[in-house]
C-alpha positions in Angstrom: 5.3 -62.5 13.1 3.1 -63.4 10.8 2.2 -61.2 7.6 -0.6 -61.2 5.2 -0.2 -61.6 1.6 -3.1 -62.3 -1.0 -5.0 -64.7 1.0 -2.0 -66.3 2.9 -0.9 -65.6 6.2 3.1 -66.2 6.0 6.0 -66.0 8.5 8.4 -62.8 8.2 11.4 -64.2 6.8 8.6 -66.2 3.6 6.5 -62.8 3.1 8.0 -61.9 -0.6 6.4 -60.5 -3.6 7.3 -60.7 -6.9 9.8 -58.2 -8.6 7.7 -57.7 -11.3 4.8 -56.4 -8.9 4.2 -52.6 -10.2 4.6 -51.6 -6.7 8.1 -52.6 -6.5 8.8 -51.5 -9.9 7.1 -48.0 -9.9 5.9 -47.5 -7.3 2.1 -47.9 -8.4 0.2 -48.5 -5.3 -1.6 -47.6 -2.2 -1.2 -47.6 1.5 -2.1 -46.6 5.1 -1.0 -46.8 8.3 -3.1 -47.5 11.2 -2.6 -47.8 14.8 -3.8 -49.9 17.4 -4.1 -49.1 21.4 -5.0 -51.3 24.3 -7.0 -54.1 22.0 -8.9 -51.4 19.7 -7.7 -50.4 16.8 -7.9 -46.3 16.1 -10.0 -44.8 13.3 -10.4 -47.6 11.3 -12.9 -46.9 9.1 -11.4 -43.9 8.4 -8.0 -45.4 7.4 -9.8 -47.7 5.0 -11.9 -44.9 3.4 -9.0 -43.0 2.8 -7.1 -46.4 1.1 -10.7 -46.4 -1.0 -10.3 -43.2 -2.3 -6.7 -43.2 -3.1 -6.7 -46.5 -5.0 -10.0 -44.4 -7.3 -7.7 -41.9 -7.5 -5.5 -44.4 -9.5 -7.8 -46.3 -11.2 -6.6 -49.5 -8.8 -9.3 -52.1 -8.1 -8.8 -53.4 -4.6 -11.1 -56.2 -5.3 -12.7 -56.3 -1.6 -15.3 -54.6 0.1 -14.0 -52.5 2.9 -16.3 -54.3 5.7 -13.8 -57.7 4.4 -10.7 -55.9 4.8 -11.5 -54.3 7.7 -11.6 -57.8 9.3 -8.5 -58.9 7.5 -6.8 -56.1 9.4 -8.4 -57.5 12.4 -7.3 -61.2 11.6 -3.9 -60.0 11.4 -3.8 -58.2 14.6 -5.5 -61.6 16.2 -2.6 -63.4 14.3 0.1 -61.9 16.1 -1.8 -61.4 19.5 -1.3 -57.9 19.1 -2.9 -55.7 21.0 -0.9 -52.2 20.7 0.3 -52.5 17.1 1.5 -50.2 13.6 -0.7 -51.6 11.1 0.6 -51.3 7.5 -2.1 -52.2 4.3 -0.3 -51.6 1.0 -2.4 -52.6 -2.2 -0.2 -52.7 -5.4 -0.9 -52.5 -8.6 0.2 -56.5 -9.1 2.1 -58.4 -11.6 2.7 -57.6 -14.4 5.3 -57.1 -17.5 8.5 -54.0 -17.3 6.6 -51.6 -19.4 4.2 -48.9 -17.7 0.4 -50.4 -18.5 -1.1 -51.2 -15.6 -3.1 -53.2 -17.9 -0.6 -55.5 -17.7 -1.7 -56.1 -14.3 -3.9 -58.5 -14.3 -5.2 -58.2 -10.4 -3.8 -55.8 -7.5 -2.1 -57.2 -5.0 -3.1 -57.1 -1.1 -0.6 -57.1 1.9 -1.1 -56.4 5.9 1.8 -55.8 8.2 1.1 -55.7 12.1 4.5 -54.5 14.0 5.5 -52.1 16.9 6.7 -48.4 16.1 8.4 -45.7 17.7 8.6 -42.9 15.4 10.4 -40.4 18.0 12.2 -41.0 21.5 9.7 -41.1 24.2 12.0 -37.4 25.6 10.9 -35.9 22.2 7.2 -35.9 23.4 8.1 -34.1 26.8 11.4 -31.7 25.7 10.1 -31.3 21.8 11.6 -31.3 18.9 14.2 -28.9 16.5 12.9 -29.2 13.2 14.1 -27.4 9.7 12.6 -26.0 6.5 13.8 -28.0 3.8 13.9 -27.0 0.2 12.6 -29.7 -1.4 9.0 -28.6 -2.1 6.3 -30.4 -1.8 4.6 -32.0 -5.4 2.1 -30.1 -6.8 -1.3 -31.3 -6.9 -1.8 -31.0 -10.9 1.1 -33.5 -11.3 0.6 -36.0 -7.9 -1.9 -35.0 -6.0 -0.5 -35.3 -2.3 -3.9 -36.7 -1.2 -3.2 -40.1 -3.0 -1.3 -42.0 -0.2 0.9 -43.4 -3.1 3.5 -46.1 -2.8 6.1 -43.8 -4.6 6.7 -41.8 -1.2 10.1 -40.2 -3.3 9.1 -36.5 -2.9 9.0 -37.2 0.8 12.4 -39.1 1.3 14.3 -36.8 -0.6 12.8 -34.2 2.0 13.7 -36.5 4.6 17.4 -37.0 3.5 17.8 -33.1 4.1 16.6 -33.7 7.6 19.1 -36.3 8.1 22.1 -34.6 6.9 21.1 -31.5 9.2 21.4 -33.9 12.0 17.0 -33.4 13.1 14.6 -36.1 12.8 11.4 -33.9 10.7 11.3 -31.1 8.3 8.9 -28.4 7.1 8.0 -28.5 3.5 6.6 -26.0 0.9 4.3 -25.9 -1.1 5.2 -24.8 -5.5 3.8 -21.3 -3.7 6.2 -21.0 -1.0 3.5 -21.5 1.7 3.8 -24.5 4.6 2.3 -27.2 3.3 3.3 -30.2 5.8 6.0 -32.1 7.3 7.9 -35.2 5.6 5.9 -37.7 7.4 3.5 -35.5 9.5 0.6 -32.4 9.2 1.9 -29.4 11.3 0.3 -26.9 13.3 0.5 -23.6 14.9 -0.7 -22.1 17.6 -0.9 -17.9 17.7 -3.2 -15.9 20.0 -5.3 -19.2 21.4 -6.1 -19.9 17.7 -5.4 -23.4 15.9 -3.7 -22.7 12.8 -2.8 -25.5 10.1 -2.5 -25.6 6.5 -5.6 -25.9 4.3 -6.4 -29.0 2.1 -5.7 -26.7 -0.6 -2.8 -26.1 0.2 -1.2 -29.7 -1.2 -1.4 -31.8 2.0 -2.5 -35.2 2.9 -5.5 -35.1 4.3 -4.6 -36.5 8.2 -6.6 -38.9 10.4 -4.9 -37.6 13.0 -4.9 -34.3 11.8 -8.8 -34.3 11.5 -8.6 -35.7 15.1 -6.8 -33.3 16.7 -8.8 -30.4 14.8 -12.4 -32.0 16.1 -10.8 -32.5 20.1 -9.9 -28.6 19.6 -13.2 -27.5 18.3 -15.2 -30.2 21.2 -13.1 -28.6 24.0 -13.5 -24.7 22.8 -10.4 -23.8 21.0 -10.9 -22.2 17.1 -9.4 -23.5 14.3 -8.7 -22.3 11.3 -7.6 -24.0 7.7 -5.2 -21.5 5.6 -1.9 -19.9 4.2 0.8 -20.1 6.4 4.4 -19.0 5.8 7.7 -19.9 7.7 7.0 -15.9 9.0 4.1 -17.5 10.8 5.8 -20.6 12.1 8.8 -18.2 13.5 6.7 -16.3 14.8 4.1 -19.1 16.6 3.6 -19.2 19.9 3.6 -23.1 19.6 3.9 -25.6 17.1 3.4 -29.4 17.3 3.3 -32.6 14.2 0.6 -35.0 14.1 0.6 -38.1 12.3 -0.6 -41.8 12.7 3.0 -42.9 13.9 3.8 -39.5 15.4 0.6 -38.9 17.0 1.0 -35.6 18.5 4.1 -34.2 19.4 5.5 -30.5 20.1 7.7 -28.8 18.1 10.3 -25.7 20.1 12.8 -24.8 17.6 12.6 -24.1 13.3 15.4 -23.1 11.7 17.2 -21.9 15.1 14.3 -20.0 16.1 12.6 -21.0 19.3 9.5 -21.4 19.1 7.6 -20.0 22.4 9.0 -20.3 25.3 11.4 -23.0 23.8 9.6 -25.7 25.7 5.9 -27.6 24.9 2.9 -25.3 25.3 0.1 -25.4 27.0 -2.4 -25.8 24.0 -0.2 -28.8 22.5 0.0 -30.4 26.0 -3.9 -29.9 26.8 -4.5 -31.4 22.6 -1.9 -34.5 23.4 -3.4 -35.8 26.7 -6.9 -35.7 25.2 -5.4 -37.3 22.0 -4.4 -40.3 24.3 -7.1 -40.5 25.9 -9.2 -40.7 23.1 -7.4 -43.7 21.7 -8.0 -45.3 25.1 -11.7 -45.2 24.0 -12.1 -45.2 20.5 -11.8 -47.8 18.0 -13.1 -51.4 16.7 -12.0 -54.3 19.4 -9.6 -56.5 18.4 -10.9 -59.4 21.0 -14.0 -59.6 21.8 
């Protein structure tokens, strides 16, 4: 494997960075993860808008267009002859000294990982998982907004150690207002009466790729969706409920809490939404090889 770092492609066991990058230190930094399928690579431009706007969010300079690191992420995937691929682009905040400024910093610091992933066990997709509600709550957009894809991903591993000590693999987080805002690692949605429920922007979610995905496949094949305020009430009470993320993808949900979900098995809304999900990746996407 070979991994990108500032302008140098380096073996695994040579990719360092410094321990006084502000990334390591605080936290101070930006990232994405991005998926490739059969020799395309899924949503791309998106991926790397969304990097964009969380490093302005920070005031973090990535000192690239996007069109050049868009074919650094390529380069990497040609690299490692890599075809179906996890893409990981983290941008620091750089060197600098043990106080706070990021002034201090003189330039950000650029890194590409290409790898496999399996977030869930392939059985997960067909029998679905048992998720909980967990009581960390989810940060509140006027201290962090959730939007910035932030290196300091501590809200959503303290979430995630709940999960772990209930013995489930995700977990339901809420908002400062009590309402459902998203999973530890993955948007959620509902399905009640033929209608596609998830949680607004508003709400203090990120902003999916896959969740934007999986909304626009609903609306081009006639389902409605609607954005809003949902409570655990409505997640008890769904008549399905599946995660999507970049590593998740799509996959169903049958039990909260102890309550089953449905019929306690995948429904047939998630399973129509997770075929054309695949099949989409199948045919969008940039090439890897031309």
């Amino acid at each position: 494997m070979k991994v990108y770092i500032d302008g140098k492609y380096l073996k695994k066991k040579e990719a360092k960075v410094s321990v006084f990058d502000h990334g390591f230190l605080y936290g101070d930094g930006v990232f994405e993860g991005i998926r490739a399928y059969k020799g395309r690579v899924f949503k791309l431009k998106e991926h790397i808008d969304r990097l964009y706007e969380s490093a302005q969010a920070i005031l973090l300079d990535i000192h690239l267009s996007r069109e050049e690191l868009i074919k650094l992420v390529i380069s990497v995937l040609r690299i490692n002859n890599l075809k179906d691929a996890y893409i990981r682009v983290v941008v620091s905040r750089g060197v600098g000294d043990l106080g706070l400024d990021p002034r201090k910093c003189p330039k950000s610091s650029l890194i590409i990982i290409a790898d496999k992933i399996q977030l869930y066990p392939e059985e997960m997709y067909k029998k679905g998982l048992e998720i909980i509600t967990v009581s960390t709550r989810r940060n509140i957009a006027d201290a962090l907004s959730p939007r910035i894809k932030s290196l300091n991903y501590l809200n959503n591993i303290l979430a995630k150690i709940e999960t772990t000590r209930a013995g489930v693999l995700e977990g339901i987080m809420l908002n400062s207002q009590g309402y459902v805002a998203e999973a530890t690692g993955d948007n959620i949605f509902l399905v009640k009466n033929n209608i596609l429920l998830t949680p607004s922007v508003g709400c203090g979610i990120l902003k999916g790729i896959t969740r934007d995905a999986v909304i626009k496949i609903a609306e081009d094949i006639g389902i409605k969706v609607e954005e809003t305020l949902l409570t655990t009430y409505d997640v008890y009470n769904a008549e399905e409920c599946f995660l999507t993320g970049t590593a998740a993808e799509v996959i169903p949900v049958v039990k909260v809490d102890g309550r089953i979900i449905g019929c306690g098995t995948p429904g047939k809304i998630t399973l129509k939404l997770l075929a054309a999900f695949h099949n989409l990746t199948k045919c969008e996407g940039i090439k890897i090889f031309e």
